[in-house]
N, CA and C of each residue as an Amber inpcrd file, in Angstrom:
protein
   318
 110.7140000  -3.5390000  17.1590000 110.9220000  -2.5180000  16.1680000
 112.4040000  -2.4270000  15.7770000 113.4000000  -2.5840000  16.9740000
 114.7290000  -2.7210000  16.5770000 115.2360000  -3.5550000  15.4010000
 114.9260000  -4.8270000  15.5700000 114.9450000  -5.9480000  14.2770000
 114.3110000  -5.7810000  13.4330000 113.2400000  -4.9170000  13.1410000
 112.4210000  -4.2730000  11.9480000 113.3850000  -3.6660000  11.3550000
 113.8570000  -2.2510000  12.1230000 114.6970000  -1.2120000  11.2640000
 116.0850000  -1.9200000  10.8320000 116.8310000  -3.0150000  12.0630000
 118.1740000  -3.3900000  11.6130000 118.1370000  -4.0520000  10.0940000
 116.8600000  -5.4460000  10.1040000 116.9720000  -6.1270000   9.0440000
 116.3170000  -5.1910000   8.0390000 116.1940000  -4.1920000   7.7670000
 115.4050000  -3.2930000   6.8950000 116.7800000  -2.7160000   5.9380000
 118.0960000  -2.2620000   7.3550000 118.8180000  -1.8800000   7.1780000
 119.9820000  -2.5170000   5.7830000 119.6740000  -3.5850000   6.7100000
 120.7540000  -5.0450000   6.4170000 120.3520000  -5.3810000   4.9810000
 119.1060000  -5.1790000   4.8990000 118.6510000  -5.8040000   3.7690000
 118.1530000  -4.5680000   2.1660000 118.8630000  -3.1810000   2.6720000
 119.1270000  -1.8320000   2.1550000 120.3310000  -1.7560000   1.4150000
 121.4770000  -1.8390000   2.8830000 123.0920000  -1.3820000   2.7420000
 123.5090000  -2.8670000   2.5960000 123.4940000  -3.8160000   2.9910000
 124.1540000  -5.2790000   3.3900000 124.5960000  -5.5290000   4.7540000
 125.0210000  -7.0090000   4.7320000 125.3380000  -7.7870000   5.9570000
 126.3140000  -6.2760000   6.4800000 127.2790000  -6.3460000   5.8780000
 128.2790000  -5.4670000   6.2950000 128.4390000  -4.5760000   7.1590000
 127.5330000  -3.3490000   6.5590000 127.2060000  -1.7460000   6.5520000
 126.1070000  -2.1720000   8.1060000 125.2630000  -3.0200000   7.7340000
 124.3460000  -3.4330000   8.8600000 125.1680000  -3.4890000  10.2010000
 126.0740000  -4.0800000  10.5140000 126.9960000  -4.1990000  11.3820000
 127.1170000  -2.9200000  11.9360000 127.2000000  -1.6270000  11.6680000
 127.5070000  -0.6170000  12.4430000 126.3780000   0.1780000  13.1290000
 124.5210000  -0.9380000  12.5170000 123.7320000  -0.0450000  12.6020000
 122.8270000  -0.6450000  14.0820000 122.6610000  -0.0600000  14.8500000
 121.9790000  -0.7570000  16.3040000 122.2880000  -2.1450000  16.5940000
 123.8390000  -2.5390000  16.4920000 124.2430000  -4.0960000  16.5800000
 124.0350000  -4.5510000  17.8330000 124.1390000  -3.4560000  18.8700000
 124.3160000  -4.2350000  20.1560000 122.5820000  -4.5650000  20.6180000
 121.8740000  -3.4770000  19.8670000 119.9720000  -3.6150000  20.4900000
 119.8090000  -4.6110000  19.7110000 120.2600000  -5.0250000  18.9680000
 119.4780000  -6.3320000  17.5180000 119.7440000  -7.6020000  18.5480000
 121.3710000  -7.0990000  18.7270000 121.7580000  -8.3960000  19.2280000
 120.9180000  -8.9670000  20.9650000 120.2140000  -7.9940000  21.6400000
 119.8810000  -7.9780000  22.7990000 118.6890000  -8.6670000  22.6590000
 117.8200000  -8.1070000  21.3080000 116.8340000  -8.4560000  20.8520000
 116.3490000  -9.9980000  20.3000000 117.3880000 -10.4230000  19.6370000
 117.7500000 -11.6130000  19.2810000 117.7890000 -12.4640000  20.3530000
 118.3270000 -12.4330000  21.9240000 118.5500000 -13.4440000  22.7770000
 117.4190000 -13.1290000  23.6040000 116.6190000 -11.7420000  23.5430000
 115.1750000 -12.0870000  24.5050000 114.8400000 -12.9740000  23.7090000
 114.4920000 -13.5160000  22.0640000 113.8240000 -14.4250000  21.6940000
 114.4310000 -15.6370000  21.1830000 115.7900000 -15.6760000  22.0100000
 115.8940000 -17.2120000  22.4810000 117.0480000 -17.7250000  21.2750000
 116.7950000 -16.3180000  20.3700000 117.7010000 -16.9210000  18.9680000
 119.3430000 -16.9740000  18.9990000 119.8430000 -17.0920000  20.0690000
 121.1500000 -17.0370000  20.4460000 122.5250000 -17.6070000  19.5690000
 122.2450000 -18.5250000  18.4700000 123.0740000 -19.1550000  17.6630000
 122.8650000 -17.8830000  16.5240000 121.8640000 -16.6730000  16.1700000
 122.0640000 -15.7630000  15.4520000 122.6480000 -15.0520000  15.8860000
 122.6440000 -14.4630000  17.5300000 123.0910000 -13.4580000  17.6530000
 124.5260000 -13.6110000  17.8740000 125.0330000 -14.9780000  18.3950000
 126.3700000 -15.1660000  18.6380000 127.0270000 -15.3550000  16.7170000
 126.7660000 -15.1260000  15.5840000 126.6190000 -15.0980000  14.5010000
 126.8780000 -13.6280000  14.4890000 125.9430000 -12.9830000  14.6440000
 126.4590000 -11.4330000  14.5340000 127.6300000 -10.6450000  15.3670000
 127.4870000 -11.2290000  16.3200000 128.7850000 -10.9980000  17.0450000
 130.4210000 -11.1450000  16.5950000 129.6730000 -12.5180000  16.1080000
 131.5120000 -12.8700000  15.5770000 131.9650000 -12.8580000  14.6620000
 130.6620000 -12.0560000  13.3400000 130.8360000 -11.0900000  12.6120000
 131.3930000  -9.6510000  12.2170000 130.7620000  -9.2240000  13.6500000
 131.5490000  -8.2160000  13.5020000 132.3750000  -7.8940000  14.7610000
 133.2940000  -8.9080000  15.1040000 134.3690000  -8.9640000  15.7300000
 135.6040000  -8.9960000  14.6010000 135.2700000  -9.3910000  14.2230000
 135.8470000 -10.4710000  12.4120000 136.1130000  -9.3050000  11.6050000
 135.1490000  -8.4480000  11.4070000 134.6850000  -7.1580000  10.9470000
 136.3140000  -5.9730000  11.3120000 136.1590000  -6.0500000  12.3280000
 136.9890000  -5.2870000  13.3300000 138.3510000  -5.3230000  13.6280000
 138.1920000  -6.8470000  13.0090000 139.9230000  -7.3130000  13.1880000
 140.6560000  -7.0190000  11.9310000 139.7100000  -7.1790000  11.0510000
 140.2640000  -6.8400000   9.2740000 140.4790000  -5.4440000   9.8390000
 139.2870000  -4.7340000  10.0260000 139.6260000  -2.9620000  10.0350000
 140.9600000  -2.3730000  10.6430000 141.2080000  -2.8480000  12.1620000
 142.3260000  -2.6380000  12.9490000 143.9000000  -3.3250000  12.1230000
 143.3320000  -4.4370000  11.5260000 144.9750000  -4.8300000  11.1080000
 145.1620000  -4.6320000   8.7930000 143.8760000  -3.5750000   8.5070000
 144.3010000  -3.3510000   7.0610000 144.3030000  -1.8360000   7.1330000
 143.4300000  -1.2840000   8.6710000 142.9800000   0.2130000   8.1560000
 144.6160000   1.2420000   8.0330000 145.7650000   0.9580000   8.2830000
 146.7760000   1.8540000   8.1160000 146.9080000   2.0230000   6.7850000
 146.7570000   1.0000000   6.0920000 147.6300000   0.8810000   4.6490000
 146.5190000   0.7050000   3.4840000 145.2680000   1.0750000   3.6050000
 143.8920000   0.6380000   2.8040000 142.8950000   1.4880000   2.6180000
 142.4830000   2.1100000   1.5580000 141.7750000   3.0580000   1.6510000
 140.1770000   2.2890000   2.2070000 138.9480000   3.2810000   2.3820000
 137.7740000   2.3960000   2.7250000 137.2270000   1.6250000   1.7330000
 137.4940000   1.7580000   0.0870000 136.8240000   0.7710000  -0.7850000
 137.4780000  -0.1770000  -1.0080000 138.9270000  -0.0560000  -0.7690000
 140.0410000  -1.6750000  -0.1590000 139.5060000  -1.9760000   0.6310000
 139.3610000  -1.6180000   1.8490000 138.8080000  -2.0950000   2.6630000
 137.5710000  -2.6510000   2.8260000 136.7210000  -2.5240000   2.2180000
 135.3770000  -2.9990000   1.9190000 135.7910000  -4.0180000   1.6760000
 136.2010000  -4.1480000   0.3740000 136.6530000  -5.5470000  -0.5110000
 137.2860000  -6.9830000   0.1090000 137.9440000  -6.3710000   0.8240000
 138.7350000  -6.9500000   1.8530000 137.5730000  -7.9090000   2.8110000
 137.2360000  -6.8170000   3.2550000 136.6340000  -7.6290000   4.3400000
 134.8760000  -8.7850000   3.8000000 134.4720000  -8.3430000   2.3000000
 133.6240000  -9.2910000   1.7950000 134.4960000 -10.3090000   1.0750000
 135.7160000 -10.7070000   1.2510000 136.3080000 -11.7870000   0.3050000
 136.9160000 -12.4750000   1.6510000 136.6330000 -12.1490000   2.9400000
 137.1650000 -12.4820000   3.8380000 136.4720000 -13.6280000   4.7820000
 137.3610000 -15.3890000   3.9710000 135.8080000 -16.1280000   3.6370000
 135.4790000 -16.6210000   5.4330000 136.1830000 -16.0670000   6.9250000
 135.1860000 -16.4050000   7.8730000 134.1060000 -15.5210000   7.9870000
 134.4580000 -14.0450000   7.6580000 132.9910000 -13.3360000   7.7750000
 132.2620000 -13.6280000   6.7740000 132.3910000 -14.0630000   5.3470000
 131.4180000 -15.0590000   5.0310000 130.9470000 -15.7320000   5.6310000
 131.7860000 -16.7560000   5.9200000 130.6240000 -17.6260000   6.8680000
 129.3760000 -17.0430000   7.5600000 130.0820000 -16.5310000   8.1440000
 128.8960000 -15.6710000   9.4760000 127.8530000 -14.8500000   8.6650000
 128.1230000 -14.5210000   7.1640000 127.0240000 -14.0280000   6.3770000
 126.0160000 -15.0820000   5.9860000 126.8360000 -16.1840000   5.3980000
 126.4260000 -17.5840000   5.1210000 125.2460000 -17.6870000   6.2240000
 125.8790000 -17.7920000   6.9570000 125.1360000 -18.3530000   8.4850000
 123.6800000 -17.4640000   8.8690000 123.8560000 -16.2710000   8.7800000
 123.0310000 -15.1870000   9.0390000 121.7760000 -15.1160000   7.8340000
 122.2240000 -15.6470000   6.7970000 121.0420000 -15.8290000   5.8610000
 120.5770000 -17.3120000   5.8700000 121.2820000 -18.2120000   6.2440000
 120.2690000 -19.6580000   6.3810000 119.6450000 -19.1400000   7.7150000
 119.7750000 -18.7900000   9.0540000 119.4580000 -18.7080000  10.0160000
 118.0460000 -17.4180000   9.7210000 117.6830000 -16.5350000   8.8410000
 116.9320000 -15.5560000   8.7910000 115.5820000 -16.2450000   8.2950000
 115.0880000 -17.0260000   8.0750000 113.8040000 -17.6380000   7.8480000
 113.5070000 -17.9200000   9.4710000 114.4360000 -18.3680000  10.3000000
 114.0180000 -18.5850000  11.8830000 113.7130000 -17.7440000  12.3540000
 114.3540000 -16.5710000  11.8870000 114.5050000 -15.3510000  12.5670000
 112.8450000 -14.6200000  12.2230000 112.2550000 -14.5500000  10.8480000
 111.4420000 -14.1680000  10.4090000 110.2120000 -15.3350000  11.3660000
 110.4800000 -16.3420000  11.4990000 109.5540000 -16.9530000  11.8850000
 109.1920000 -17.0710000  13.7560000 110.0080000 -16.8360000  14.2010000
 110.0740000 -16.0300000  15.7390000 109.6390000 -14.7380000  15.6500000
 109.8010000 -13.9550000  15.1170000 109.2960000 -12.5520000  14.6860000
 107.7710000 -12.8730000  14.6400000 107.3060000 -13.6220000  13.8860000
 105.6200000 -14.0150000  13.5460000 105.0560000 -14.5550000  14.6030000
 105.6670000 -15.4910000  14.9620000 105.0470000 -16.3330000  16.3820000
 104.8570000 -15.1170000  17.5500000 105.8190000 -14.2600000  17.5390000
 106.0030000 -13.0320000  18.9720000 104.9440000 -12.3400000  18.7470000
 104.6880000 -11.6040000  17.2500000 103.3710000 -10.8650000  17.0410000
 102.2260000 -11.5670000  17.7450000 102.0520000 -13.3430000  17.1850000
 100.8590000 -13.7400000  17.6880000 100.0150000 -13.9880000  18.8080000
 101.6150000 -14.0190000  19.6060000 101.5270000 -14.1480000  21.0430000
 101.2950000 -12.5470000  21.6440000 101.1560000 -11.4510000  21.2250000
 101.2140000 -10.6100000  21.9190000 100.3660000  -9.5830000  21.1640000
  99.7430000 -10.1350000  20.3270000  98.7290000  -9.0310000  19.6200000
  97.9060000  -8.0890000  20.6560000  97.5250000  -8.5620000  21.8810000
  96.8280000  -7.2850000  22.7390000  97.5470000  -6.2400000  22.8910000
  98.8600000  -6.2500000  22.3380000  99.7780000  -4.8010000  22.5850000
 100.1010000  -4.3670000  21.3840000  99.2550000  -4.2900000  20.4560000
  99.0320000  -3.5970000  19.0290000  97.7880000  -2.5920000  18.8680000
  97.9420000  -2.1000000  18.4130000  96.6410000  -0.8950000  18.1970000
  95.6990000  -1.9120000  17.4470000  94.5750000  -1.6090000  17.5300000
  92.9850000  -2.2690000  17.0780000  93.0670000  -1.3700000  15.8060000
């Protein structure tokens, strides 16, 4: 359900905004199912995230700062990365349902 609401989130507000929303349960969530090249992706996203904030937030209001940090082409990447990698993600998601449908309501 965590990766339900995050990518619900993510896919609401953006990569970005997503970052502040249950990152550490997504990310926990992500390596029970093995997807570890996503979650180390989100991680170093918003490490990346964090480093813009700490070294622009004195001198930048928050919609500089926004800007900033989407023209900021390694956390691209890791956006880059996070949307080729989300068809896997969707498709581990499907396989887990199938495997575990006795723990769904009838």
């Amino acid at each position: 359900m965590i990766l339900h609401e995050w990518l619900a989130y993510e896919g609401w507000e953006g990569f970005d905004s997503a970052l502040h929303f249950h990152l550490p349960q997504a990310i926990a969530q992500l390596r029970h199912l093995q997807l570890d090249t996503l979650a180390d992706t989100l991680e170093q996203a918003d490490q990346r995230q964090q480093q813009l904030r700490d070294a622009l937030a004195e001198s930048e209001n928050s919609i500089d700062l926004a800007m900033r940090i989407n023209q900021d082409p390694f956390f691209n990447r890791c956006q880059d990365h996070f949307n080729q990698q989300r068809p896997q993600l969707d498709e581990h998601l499907y396989q887990w349902v199938e495997q575990h449908l006795e723990q769904f309501p009838a």
